[in-house]
C-alpha positions in Angstrom: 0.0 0.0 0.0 1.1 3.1 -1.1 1.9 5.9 1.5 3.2 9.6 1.2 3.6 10.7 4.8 4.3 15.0 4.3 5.6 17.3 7.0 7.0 21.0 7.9 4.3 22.9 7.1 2.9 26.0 9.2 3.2 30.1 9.4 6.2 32.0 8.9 6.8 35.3 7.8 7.6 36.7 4.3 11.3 36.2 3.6 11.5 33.5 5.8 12.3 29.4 5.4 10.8 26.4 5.8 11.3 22.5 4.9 9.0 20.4 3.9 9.7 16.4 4.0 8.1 14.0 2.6 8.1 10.1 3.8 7.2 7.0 1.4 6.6 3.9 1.6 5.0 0.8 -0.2 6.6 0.9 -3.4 10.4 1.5 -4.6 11.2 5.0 -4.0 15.0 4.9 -6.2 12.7 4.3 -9.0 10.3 6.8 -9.2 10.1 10.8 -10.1 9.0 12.6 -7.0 7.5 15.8 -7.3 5.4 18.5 -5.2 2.6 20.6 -6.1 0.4 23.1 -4.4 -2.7 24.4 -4.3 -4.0 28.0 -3.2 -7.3 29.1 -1.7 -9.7 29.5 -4.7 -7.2 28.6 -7.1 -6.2 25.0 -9.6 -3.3 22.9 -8.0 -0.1 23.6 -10.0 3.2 22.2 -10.1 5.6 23.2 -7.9 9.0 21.2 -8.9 10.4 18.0 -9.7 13.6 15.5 -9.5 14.1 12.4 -11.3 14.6 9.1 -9.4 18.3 9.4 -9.2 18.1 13.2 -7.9 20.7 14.1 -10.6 17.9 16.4 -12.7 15.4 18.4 -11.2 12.7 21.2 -12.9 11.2 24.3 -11.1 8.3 26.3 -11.8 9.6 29.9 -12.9 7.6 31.0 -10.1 10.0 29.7 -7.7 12.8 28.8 -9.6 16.2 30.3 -7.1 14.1 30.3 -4.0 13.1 26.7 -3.7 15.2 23.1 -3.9 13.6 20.1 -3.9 15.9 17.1 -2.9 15.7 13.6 -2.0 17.3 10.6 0.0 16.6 7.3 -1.3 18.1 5.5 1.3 15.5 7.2 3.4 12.8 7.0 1.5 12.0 10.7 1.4 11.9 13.7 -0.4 11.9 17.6 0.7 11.1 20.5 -0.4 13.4 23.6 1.1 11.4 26.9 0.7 13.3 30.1 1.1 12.7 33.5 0.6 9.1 33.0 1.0 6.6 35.3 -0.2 2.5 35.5 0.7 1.9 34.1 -2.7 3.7 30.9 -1.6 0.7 30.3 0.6 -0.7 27.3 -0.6 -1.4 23.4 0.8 1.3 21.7 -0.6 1.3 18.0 -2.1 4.6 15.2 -2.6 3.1 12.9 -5.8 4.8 10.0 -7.0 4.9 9.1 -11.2 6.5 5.7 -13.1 8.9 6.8 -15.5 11.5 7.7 -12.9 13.8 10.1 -15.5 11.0 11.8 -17.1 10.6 15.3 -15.6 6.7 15.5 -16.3 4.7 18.6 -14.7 1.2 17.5 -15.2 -0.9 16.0 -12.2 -2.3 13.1 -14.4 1.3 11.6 -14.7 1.2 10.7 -11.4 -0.1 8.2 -9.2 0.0 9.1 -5.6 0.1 11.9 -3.2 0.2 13.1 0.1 -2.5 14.8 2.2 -0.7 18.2 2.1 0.4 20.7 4.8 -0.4 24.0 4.7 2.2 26.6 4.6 0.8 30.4 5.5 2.9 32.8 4.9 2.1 36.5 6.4 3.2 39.7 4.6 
């Protein structure tokens, strides 16, 4: 059974950081593209950024391409998300998702298969 486990959301201030970690388990982590999305009040989810199962390429939104890396251990099982520089428009629930085709660097939702519940992240101006 299939389980993304996300934490390190909550409120911090513009210009501050925070981490976000997501924990998987119930299928082979090394193998798949890992990627998070988010989702603001009254707006579509939207991709975020994503790395390819061996971490060595990653893709950002332009929206927060230089302010956020996203990262991952696969001998933990886990992939993060570190958010710095953070503005109110970062304010969003945030989502880990898991996709097959570990090298392809795919930004649409349907490519994957699994995701987390998503923590909130507020940020205050």
């Amino acid at each position: 059974q299939v389980h993304l486990g996300e934490s390190g959301g909550g409120l911090v201030q513009a210009g501050g950081s925070l981490r976000l970690s997501c924990q998987a388990s119930g299928f082979t982590f090394s193998s798949y593209r890992m990627a998070w999305f988010r989702q603001a009040p009254g707006k579509a989810r939207e991709f975020v950024a994503v790395i390819a199962w061996s971490g060595g390429s990653t893709r950002y939104a332009d929206s927060v391409k230089g302010r956020f890396t996203i990262s991952r251990d696969n001998a933990e099982n886990t992939l993060y998300l570190q958010m710095n520089s953070l503005k109110p428009e970062d304010t969003a629930v945030y989502y880990c998702a898991a996709g097959a085709g570990g090298s392809y660097l795919s930004i649409l939702e349907y490519q994957y298969s699994d995701w987390g519940q998503g923590p909130q992240v507020i940020v205050s101006s």
